[in-house]
SEDRENRO-601543 format. One record per residue (C-alpha): chain; x, y, z. Coordinates in steps of 0.5 Angstrom, whole numbers, plus 500, padded with zeros to 3 digits. Layout:
BEGIN
(A (X Y Z)) ...
% end
This chain:
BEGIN
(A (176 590 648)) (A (175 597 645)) (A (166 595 643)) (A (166 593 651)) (A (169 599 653)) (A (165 603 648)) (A (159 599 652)) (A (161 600 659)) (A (161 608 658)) (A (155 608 654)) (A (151 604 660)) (A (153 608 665)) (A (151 615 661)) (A (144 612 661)) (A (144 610 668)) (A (147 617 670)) (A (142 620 665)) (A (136 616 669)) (A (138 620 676)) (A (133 625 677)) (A (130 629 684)) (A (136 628 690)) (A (142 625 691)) (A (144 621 696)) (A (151 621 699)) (A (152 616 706)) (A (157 618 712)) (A (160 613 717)) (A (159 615 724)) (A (166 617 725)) (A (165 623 720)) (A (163 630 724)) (A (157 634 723)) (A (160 637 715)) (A (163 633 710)) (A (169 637 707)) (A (173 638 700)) (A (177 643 698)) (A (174 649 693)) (A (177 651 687)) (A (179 658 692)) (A (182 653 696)) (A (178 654 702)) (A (172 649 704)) (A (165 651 702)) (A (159 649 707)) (A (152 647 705)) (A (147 649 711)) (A (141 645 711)) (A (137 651 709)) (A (140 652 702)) (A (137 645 701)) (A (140 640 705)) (A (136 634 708)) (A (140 630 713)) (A (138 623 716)) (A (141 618 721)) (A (139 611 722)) (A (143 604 724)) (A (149 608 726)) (A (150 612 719)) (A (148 619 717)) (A (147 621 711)) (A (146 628 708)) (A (142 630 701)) (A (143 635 696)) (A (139 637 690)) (A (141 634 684)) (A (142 640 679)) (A (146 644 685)) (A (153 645 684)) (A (155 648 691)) (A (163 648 689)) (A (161 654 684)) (A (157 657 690)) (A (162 662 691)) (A (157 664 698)) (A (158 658 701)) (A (163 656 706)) (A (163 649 706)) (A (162 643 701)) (A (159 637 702)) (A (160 632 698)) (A (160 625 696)) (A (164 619 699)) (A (166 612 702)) (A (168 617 708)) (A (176 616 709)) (A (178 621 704)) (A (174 625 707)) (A (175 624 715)) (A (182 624 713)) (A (181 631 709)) (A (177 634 716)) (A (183 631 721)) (A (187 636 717)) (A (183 643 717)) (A (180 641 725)) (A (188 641 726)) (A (189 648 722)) (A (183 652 726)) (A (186 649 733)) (A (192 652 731)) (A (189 658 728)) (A (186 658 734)) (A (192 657 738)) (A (194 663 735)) (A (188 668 737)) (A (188 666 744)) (A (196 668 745)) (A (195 673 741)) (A (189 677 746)) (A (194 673 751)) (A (193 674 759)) (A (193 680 764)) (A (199 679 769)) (A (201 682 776)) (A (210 683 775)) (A (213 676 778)) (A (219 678 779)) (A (217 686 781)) (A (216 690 786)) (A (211 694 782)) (A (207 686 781)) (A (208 686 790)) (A (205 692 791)) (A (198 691 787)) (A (197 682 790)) (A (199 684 796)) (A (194 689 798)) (A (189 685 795)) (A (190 678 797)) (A (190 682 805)) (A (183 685 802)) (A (181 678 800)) (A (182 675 808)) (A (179 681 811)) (A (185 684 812)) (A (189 679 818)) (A (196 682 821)) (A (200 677 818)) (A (198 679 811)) (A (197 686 813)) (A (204 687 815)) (A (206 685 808)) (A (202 689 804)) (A (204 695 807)) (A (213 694 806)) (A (210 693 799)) (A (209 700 800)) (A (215 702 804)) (A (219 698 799)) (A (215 701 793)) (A (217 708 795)) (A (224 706 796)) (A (224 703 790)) (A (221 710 786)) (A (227 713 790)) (A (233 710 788)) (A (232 710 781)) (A (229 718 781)) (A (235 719 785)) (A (240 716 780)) (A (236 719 774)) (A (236 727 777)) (A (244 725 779)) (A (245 723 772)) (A (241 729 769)) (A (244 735 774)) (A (251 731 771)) (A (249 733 764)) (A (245 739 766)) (A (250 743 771)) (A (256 739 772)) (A (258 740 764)) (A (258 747 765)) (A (262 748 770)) (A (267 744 767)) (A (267 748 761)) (A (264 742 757)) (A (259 744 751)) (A (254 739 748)) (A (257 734 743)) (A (251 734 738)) (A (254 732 731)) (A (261 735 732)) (A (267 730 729)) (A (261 727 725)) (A (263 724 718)) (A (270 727 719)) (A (273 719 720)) (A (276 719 713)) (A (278 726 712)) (A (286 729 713)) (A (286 735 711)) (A (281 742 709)) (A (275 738 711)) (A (269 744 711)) (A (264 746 715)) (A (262 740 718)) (A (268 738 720)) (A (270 744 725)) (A (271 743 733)) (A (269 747 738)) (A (277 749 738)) (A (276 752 732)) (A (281 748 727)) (A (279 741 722)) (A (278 736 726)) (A (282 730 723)) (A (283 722 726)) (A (289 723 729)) (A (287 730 733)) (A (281 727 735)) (A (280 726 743)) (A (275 724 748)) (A (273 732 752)) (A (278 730 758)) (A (283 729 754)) (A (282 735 749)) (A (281 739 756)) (A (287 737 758)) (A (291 739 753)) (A (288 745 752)) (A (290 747 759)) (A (297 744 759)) (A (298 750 753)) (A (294 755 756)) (A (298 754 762)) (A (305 753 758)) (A (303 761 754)) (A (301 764 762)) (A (307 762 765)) (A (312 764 758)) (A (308 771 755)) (A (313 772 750)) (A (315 765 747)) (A (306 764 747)) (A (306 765 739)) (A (312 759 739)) (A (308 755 744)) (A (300 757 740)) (A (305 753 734)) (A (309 747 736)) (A (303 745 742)) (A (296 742 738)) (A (291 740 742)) (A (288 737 738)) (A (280 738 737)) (A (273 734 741)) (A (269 731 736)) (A (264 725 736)) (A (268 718 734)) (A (263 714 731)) (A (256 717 729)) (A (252 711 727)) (A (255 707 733)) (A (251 712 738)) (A (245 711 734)) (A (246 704 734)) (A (247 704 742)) (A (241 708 743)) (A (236 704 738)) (A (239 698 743)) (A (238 702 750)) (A (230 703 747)) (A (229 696 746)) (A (231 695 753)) (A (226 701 754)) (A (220 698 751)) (A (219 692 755)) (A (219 696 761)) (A (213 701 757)) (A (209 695 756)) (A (209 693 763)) (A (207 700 764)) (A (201 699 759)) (A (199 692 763)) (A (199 695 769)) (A (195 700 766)) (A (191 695 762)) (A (190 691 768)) (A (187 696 772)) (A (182 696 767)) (A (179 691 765)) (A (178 687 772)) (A (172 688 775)) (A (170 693 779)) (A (168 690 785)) (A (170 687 791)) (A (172 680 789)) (A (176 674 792)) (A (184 673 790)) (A (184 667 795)) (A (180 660 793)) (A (180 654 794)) (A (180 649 789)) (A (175 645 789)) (A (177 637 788)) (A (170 634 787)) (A (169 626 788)) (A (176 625 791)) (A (176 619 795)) (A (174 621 802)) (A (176 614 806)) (A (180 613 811)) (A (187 613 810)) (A (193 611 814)) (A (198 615 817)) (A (202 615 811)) (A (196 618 807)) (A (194 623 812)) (A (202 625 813)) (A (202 627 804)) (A (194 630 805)) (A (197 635 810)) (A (203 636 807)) (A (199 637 800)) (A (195 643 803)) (A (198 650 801)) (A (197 647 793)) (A (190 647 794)) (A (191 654 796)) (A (189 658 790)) (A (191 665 788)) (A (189 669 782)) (A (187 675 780)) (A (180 678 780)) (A (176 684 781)) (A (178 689 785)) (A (173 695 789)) (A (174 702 784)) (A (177 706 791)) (A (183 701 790)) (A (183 702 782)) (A (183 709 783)) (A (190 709 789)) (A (193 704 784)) (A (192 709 779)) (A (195 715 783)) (A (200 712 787)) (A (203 706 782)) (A (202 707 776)) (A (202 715 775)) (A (210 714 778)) (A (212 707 774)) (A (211 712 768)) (A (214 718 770)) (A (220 713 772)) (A (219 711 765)) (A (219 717 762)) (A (226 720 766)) (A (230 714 765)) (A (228 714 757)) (A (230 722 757)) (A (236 722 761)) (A (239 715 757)) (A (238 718 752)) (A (241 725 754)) (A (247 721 756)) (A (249 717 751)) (A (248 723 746)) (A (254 726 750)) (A (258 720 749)) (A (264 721 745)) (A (268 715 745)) (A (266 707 742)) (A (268 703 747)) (A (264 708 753)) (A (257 707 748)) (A (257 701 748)) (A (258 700 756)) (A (254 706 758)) (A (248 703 754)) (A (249 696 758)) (A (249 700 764)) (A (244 704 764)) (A (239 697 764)) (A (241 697 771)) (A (237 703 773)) (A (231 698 771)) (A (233 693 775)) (A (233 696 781)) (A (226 694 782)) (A (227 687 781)) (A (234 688 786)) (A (228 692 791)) (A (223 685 791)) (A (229 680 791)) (A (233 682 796)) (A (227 685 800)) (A (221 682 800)) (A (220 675 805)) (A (221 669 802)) (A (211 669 802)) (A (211 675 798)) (A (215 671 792)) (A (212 665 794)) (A (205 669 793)) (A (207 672 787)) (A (209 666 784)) (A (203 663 785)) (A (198 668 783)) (A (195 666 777)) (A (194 671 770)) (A (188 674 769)) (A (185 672 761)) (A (182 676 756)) (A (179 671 754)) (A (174 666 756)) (A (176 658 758)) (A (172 655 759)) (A (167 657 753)) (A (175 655 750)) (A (174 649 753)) (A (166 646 752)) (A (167 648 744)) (A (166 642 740)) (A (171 640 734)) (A (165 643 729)) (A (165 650 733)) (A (173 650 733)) (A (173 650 725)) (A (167 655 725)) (A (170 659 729)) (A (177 659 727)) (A (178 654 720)) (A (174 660 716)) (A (177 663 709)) (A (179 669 712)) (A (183 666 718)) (A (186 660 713)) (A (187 665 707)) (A (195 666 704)) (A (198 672 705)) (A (197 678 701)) (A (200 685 700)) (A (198 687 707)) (A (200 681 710)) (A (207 683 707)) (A (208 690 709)) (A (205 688 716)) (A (210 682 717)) (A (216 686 715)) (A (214 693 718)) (A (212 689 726)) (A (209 695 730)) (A (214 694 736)) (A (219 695 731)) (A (216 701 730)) (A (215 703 737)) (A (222 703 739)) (A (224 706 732)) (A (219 712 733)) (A (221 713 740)) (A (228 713 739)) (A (228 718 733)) (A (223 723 738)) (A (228 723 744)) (A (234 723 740)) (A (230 729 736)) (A (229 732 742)) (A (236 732 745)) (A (237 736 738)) (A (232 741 739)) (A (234 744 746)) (A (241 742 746)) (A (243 744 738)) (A (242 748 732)) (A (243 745 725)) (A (248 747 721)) (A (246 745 714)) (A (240 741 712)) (A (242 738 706)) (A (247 734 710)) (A (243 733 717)) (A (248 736 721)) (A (248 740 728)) (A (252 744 732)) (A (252 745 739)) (A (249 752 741)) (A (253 757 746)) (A (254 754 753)) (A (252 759 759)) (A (254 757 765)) (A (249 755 771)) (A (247 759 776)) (A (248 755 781)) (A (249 747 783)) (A (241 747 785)) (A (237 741 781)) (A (230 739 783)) (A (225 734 781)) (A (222 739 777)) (A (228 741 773)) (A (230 733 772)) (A (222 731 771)) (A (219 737 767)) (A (227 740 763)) (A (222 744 758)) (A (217 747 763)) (A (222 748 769)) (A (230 749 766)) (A (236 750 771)) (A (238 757 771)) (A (244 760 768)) (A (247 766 766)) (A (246 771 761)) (A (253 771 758)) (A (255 765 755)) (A (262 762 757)) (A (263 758 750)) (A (260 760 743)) (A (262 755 736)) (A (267 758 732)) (A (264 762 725)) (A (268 758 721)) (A (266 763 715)) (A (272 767 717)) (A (276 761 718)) (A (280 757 712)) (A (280 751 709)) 
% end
């Protein structure tokens, strides 16, 4: 047995040996263009014709050649192999990478995605309504409905700037005249101390603040005035009643659960910034001309023989679906109002609400109302949905919902790409490739997160700045600066809008300082 083994190796040394010019490996039909097989990198290599190859076809088979003393496994160039088989293994290898590469490609195009008018949004009727009046040059019933998206638009812009001034002249104006000073860091890092505290844990009242003496600013108010009054109405007993009555002190309740409430008002913040850029992005890149937002879709070879009165009745009552509504290019004129008129204001609302909620969730004490103002103040980015909703006929939502999303790539080239283009375009190393230490500080630091960590920090920062000073820098900690009464109950867009360029007016002496607890034991 071991003789004839010896024997079999030994002829088919020589018959290997014998083997000289081109190899030839034979295809079946059903294989593609490139046959594939793994490199030691794990991606596949391909041979082009130009580095060698000399491909055949005949009796329904293709057979490719490569030259004999060319290794292209060990060409590290090279991005696909061919190689020499009965077809299955292969076929089989082949259906597993054309599966990958269409995801891959899958991927790519979600991730360039589509440009979209807000289905639900006044914002997306007053940018389709117009145009879809401009398409149809212009006729009444569709004129009418552009200009109430328009009215409903401005009413929208109303409200919300409405609510957003009253909430800032609250925190702006009305604080002041009830004698409330800016909470900044007061009462932070205080939970677990009893006694002799320091520094960063004095109130506004000027003793130590502890858990038990903590309250709310109407509750500490309170208190303050019911000893006041107790010591106006008694003079001589004012130094008994300044020792028996403890108003307690005004401080934060949770540090860490106002920042959280913040971070989670942000992330609500930052889905209504990305429409704005969409807005801004779609104004963009459409055309430039004065395209078409109606079509007809066309249904070439459809059956044209007379049909019964049955087939007639679902023919008409099929019409509105051959309606075709979709985004196209639009006149540069018009780029330029939406511009001015919807997109300017969207961000400037934006930019209110960020401000504002920021602001007051700041000055929010308590645990229980953080919680249910950060929930509240998503409300004010509702009111545009609310506007469409409830104002807008039943053909404008209809419309909306119809209109088909403007892509950032391009269909039909999608659609025309064989198999051996989808795994050239999207099967190659880089797109398959494992993960690297890139990969990994991107996958655990996402760009959105990011985003709304860095707006977050930058409004909150902000609030520290014009409303606080810092007391040590070791520790982080700020104190409210001295609270000086407004002039007057008068607030503005400006004041609300621009606070740094046009500040409310306020008096010269201030009406409350933060104690000096250098002279102040602990």
């Amino acid at each position: 047995l071991l003789q004839s083994v010896l024997q079999h190796l030994s002829a088919s040394r020589s018959a290997l040996s014998g083997v000289r010019g081109w190899q030839r490996c034979t295809m079946s039909d059903r294989n593609v263009r490139w046959m594939w097989k793994p490199s030691r990198h794990g991606e596949g290599h391909r041979q082009h014709a130009s580095a060698g190859h000399h491909v055949t076809e005949g009796n329904g088979a293709r057979t490719a050649e490569v030259p004999a003393d060319r290794n292209a496994a060990d060409d590290p160039e090279s991005e696909y192999l061919v190689v020499e088989s009965d077809g299955s293994e292969d076929t089989e290898f082949h259906e597993s990478a054309l599966h990958k590469a269409k995801v891959m490609g899958a991927c790519d195009v979600m991730e360039k995605g589509c440009l979209y008018v807000e289905k639900g949004s006044i914002y997306g009727a007053v940018i389709l309504m117009p145009q879809l009046a401009r398409s149809m040059d212009w006729p009444h019933i569709l004129t009418v409905r552009a200009v109430r998206s328009y009215l409903f638009f401005a009413l929208d812009i109303f409200l919300q700037s409405l609510i957003l001034m009253m909430l800032a002249k609250h925190e702006t104006v009305g604080n002041t005249f009830a004698g409330q000073m800016y909470l900044c860091d007061i009462g932070a890092g205080c939970s677990d101390i009893t006694s002799n505290s320091g520094k960063t844990c004095v109130g506004p009242g000027g003793t130590n603040i502890t858990p038990p003496r903590l309250y709310s600013y109407d509750i500490w108010s309170t208190r303050n005035f019911v000893k006041q009054s107790l010591q106006a109405i008694f003079p001589d007993q004012a130094a008994d009643i300044g020792d028996k009555i403890d108003p307690g002190e005004y401080g934060l309740e949770s540090y860490w659960c106002r920042w959280l409430c913040t971070f989670l008002f942000m992330m609500t913040m930052m889905q209504e910034l990305m429409n704005v850029f969409d807005m801004a992005q779609l104004l963009y890149y459409i055309p430039s001309e004065a395209q078409s937002w109606v079509d007809i879709e066309d249904h070439e070879g459809e059956d044209v023989s007379p049909k019964g009165h049955g087939e007639k009745e679902e023919e008409k009552s099929e019409w509105w679906e051959k309606v075709e509504l979709k985004i196209a290019g639009m006149p540069r004129a018009w780029k330029i109002i939406n511009v001015v008129f919807v997109l300017i204001p969207k961000a400037a609302v934006w930019k209110l609400t960020a401000q504002t909620g920021v602001m007051f969730l700041m000055e929010t004490a308590a645990i229980d109302d953080l919680i249910v103002n950060s929930v509240a103040l998503t409300f004010i980015l509702a009111i545009s949905e609310m506007v469409c909703q409830t104002l807008t006929s039943e053909t404008t939502h209809e419309m909306l919902h119809r209109c088909k999303d403007y892509p950032l790539y391009d269909p039909d080239k999608l659609k025309q790409m064989s198999d051996e283009e989808i795994v050239k375009a999207y099967g190659t190393k880089e797109n398959l490739r494992r993960m690297n230490v890139k990969d990994v500080i991107f996958a655990i630091l996402p760009v959105r997160l990011l985003a709304v960590v860095a707006m977050t920090g930058a409004l909150v920062f902000e609030y520290y700045r014009r409303h606080c000073d810092m007391a040590n820098w070791w520790e982080f900690h700020y104190l409210p600066i001295p609270l000086y009464l407004a002039k007057s109950s008068t607030f503005n867009v400006l004041n609300a809008f621009f606070p740094n360029y046009f500040p409310v007016e306020v008096q010269s002496e201030p009406e409350w300082v933060m104690p000096d607890v250098s002279n102040i034991s602990f």
